[in-house]
N, C-alpha and C positions, 0 to 999 in steps of 0.2 A: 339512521345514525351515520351511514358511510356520507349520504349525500350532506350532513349538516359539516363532516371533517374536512370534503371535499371544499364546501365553501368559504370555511375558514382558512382553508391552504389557501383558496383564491386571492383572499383578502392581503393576506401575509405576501401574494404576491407582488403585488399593488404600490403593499409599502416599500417596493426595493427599487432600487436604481436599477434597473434591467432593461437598456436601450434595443429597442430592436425594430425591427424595418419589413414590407410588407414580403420582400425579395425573401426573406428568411425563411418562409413559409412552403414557399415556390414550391410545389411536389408534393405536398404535406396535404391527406383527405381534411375533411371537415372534422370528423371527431378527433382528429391529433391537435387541429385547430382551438377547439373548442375548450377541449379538454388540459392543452398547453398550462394553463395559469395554476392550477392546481399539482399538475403534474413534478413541473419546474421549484414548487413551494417544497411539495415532498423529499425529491433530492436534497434540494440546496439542505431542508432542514435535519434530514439523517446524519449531515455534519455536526449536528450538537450531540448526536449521540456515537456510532459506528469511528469516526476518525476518532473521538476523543480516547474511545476506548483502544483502539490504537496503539495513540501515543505512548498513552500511559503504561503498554505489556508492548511498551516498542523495546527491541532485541537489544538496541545498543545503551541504554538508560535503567531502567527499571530490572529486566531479566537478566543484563549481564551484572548489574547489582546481585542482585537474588542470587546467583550462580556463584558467582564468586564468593558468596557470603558460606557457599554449601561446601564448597571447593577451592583451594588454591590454581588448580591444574586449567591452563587458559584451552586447553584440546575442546576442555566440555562448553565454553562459552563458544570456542568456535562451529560447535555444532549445533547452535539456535536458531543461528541464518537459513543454513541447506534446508532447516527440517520445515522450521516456521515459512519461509520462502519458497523453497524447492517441492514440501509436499504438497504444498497448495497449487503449483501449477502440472506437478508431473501426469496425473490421470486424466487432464481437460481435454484428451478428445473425446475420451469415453464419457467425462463429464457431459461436454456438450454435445454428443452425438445421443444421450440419453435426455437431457434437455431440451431436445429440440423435437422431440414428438412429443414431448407436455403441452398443455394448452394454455398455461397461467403460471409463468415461469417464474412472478415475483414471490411468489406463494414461499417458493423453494427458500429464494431468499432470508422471507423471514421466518421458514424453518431451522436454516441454519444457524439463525442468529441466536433462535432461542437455545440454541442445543450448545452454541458456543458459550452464551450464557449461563447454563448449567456447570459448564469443562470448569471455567473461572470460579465461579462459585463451588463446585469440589476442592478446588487446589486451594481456595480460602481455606476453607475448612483445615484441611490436611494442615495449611501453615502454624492456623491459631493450636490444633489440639498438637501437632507434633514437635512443633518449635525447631529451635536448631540443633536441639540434643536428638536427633534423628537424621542427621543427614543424607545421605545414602538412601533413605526410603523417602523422605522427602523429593532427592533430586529426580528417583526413578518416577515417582506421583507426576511432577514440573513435565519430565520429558514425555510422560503419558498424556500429558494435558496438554501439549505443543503436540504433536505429532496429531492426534485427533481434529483439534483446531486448524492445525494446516489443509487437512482434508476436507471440512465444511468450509470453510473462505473460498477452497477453488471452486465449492457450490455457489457461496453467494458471488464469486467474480464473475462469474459468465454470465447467472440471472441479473446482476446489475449491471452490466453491459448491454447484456441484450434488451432488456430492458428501455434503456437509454435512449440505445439506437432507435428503436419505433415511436416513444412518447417526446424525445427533446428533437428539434430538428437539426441536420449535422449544423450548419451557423452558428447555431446557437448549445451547443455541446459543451465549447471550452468554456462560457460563463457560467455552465449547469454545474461543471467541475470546478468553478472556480468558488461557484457560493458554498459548496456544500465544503471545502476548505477550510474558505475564511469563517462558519459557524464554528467547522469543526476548531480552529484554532484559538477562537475568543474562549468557547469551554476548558478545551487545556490548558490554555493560557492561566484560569481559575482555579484550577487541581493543580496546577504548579503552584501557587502564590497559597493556598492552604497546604501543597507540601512544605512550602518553605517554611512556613509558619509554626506549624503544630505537630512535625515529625523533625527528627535528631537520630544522634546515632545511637541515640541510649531506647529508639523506639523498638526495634528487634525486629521479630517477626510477627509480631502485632500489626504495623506497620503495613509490610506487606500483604496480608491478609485480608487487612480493608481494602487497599489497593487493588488487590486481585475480585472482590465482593464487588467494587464498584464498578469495576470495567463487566464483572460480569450483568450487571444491571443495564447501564449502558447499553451492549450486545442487544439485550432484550426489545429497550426501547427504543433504536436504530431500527430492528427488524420490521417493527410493530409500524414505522413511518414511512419505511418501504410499500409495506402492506397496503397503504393507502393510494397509491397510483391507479388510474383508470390505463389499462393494458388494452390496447385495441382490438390485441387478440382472445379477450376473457371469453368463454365462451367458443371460441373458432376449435375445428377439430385439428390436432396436434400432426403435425407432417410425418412421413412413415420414419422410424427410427432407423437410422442407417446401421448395415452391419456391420463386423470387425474387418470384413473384406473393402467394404466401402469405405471404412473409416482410411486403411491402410493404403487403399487408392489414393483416397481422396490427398493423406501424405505427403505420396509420393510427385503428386502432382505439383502442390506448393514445393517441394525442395525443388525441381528440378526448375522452379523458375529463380530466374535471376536474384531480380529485385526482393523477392520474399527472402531469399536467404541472407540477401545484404542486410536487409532489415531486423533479421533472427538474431545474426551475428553483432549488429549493432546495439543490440539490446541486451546481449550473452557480456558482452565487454563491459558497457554500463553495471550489472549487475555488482563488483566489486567496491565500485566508487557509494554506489546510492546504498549499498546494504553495509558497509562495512563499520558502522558505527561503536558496533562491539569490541574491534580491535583499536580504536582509540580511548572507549571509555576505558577499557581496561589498563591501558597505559595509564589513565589519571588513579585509577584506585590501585594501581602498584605501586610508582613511582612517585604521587604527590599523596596516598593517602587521605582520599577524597572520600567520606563514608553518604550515608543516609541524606544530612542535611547536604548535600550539596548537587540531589536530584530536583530539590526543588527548583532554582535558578535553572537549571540545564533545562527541564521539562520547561520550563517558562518561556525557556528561548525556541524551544522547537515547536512549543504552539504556535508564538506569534510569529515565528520564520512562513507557514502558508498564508497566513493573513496577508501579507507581502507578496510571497510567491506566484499563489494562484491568482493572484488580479495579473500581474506582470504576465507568465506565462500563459493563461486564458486568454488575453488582450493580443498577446502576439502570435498564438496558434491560431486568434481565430484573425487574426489581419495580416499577419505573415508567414502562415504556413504552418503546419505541424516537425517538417523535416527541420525548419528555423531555428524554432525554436527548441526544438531537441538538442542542435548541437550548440544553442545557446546554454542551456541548462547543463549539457555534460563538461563543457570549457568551464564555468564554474565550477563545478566537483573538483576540478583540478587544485584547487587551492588549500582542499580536505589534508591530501598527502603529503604537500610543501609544510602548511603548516605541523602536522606530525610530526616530521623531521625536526622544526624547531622546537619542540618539544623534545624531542631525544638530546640534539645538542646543546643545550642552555640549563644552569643548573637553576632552575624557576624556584621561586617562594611558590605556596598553596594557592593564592590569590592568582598570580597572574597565571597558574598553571589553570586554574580553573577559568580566567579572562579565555585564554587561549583556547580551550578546551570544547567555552560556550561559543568560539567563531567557529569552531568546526563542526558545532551539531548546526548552529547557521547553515553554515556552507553544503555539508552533506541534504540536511533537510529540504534548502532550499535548489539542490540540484535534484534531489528525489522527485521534490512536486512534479519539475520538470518535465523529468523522464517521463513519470507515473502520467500523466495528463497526456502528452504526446503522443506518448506510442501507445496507448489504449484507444484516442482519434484514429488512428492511422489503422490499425486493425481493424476498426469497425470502417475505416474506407474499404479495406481492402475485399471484405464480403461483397460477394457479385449478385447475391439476393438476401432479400431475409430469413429463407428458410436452412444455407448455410452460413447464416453468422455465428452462432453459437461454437459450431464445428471450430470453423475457421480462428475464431477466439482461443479454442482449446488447440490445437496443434501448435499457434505460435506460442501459448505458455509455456505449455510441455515442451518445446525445445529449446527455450531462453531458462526455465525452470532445471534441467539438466546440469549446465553448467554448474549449480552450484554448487554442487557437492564436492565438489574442488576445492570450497572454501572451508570444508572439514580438513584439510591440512591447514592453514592460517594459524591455527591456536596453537597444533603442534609444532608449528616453523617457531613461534613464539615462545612455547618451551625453550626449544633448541636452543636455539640464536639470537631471540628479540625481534624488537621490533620492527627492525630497519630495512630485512627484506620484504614486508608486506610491504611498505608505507609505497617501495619503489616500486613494488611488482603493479599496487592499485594506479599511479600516477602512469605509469605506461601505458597500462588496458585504457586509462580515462583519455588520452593522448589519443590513441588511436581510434576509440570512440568518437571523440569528437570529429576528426576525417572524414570517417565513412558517415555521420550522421548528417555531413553536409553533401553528401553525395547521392544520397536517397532520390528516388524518383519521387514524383509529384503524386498527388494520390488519384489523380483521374488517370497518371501511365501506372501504378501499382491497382487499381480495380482491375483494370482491362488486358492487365497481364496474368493475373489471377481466373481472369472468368473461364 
């Protein structure tokens, strides 16, 4: 049965535009060769499932809905990002220092997915029987089921990374990341266009419920698509598990070089711009009284933002550079904050609050592709073999993953004062981001400075 799905990826690969040249290959054994067609089908098509389900429990849309709807208090929507964000990547050495004595890493993968898909489908439930006359047990259910969830992602981040790295060749990496995008964005693009249609504000927590039920299905069948790659390593014995002494070498040895930390740091500063969705949406559902219906249009806009993005930013990491287009991607972000600010100063009608609202899930979504695409190239450059990439993936999480919990003051600045100190503090960090992203070494002087 595996080999009849594997033939069918084939086919499906067939049918795509996917230019490629014999130089791609270059270094690549015969069964990465062989095996390519299928391999690349699997990726690109876990975008119909994994990213959609994403979108749709993305932090700044759906959850800070949900959140707000439980709570006034903007402190707890600022605490979505750190948790959903920051716990996903804080444990990833330990993650992949344990990952990398497995012998069949995708496995893991679509372990997580299903156990993510379980988290989602609990929190339905909890939505439908608790309703909103529970809130506070609700909220604490929400944060039980993000904090979990952020913990299985930083499993599946490294397995799909790594992953990547041995079955797609690096050339042809940023089109891998670009198909599995633009799938994922035509699906969302669909669950926005029946959110907009058949939920309101009169839908409740009914609503949400489904929402959370279908992302958790989603999870499920992403995983299950993963599960189909041929792994060159199935089979091979798993390399020796490094200990907390080597982990903590291993560390020390990336900080102390240059270029890795410029890179950390550039990534630490990004963080703000590409995550910070939340503290804009929440501006439209205070200020303009944006409810239910007006997630559908947003979600519509932030699927079909990678259908765009990922071709663009694939296209030019893989013919410009990954450091290129990085600081291409975060000099757009820059337009996230500007716009905010016009929003605070203009006394907007609903409609153009929500015109302006949907260029900023654009802008933010389509400087995230960016980031997300580049600097996950650039990390698996940076691995000096394949049996410390995993590692290597996990120390740069966990130290770009840190920073966020910084972004657990944002909600409460918002309390305070509003919104005006974030908008500037993001447009700074994204400012100076873009700098150092064009200052980055190349990735054959970041491998060889690493090794």
């Amino acid at each position: 049965m595996m080999t009849n799905f594997r033939s069918a990826l084939s086919t499906v690969f067939r049918a795509l535009p996917v230019q490629m040249a014999a130089a791609d290959f270059t270094g690549s054994d015969a069964r990465v060769r062989q095996t390519f067609p299928a391999n690349f089908a699997a990726f690109a098509l876990n975008g119909l499932f994994f990213p959609t389900a994403g979108k749709i429990l993305a932090a700044g849309l759906l959850l800070t809905w949900f959140v707000s709807t439980l709570t006034p208090a903007a402190f707890w929507v600022g605490l979505i990002i750190p948790i959903q964000y920051g716990f996903a990547l804080v444990a990833q050495p330990l993650i992949g220092a344990w990952l990398a004595g497995r012998r069949r890493r995708v496995w893991y993968y679509a372990a997580q997915a299903l156990l993510r898909g379980g988290l989602w489908a609990l929190l339905a439930l909890a939505a439908w029987r608790l309703g909103a006359d529970r809130p506070a047990l609700l909220l604490a259910i929400f944060f039980g089921v993000v904090v979990l969830d952020a913990v299985a992602a930083g499993v599946g981040n490294i397995a799909l990374n790594d992953a990547l790295a041995r079955v797609i060749p690096e050339p042809l990496r940023g089109r891998a990341r670009s198909w599995r995008g633009i799938f994922g964005g035509v699906t969302a693009g669909a669950a926005g266009i029946l959110i907009a249609i058949f939920f309101s504000e009169r839908s409740g927590m009914a609503a949400y419920a489904l929402l959370f039920a279908a992302s958790g299905v989603l999870y499920v069948l992403g995983g299950l698509t993963i599960g189909l790659i041929d792994d060159p390593q199935e089979g091979a014995r798993g390399a020796r598990q490094p200990s907390l002494r080597d982990i903590r070498t291993r560390i020390g040895t990336l900080w102390r070089d240059d270029a890795f930390r410029r890179f950390v740091l550039t990534q630490a500063l990004l963080v703000p711009p590409v995550q910070g969705l939340p503290f804009f949406a929440l501006l439209g559902r205070r200020a303009f009284n944006l409810e239910l219906d007006a997630l559908g249009p947003l979600l519509i806009i932030s699927a079909v933002t990678p259908i765009v993005a990922n071709a663009a930013w694939g296209w030019l990491a893989d013919n410009r550079g990954n450091r290129w287009a990085l600081a291409a991607a975060a000099a757009l972000g820059l337009l996230a904050p500007i716009l905010g600010c016009v929003l605070l100063m203009e006394p907007f009608d609903r409609t153009t609050a929500l015109v302006l609202l949907g260029s900023i899930v654009f802008v933010i979504g389509a400087a995230s592709v960016g980031v997300d695409l580049t600097t996950k190239n650039i990390v698996l450059d940076l691995a000096p073999n394949a049996a410390e990439r995993p590692l290597i993936i996990g120390v740069n999480d966990t130290l770009v993953g840190i920073p966020t919990a910084l972004l657990v003051g944002a909600g409460a600045i918002i309390d305070l004062v509003g919104f005006a100190p974030i908008y500037v503090g993001i447009g700074a960090l994204t400012l100076l981001g873009v700098v150092l992203a064009g200052r980055l070494p190349t990735a054959a002087h970041q491998a060889e400075a690493v090794a």
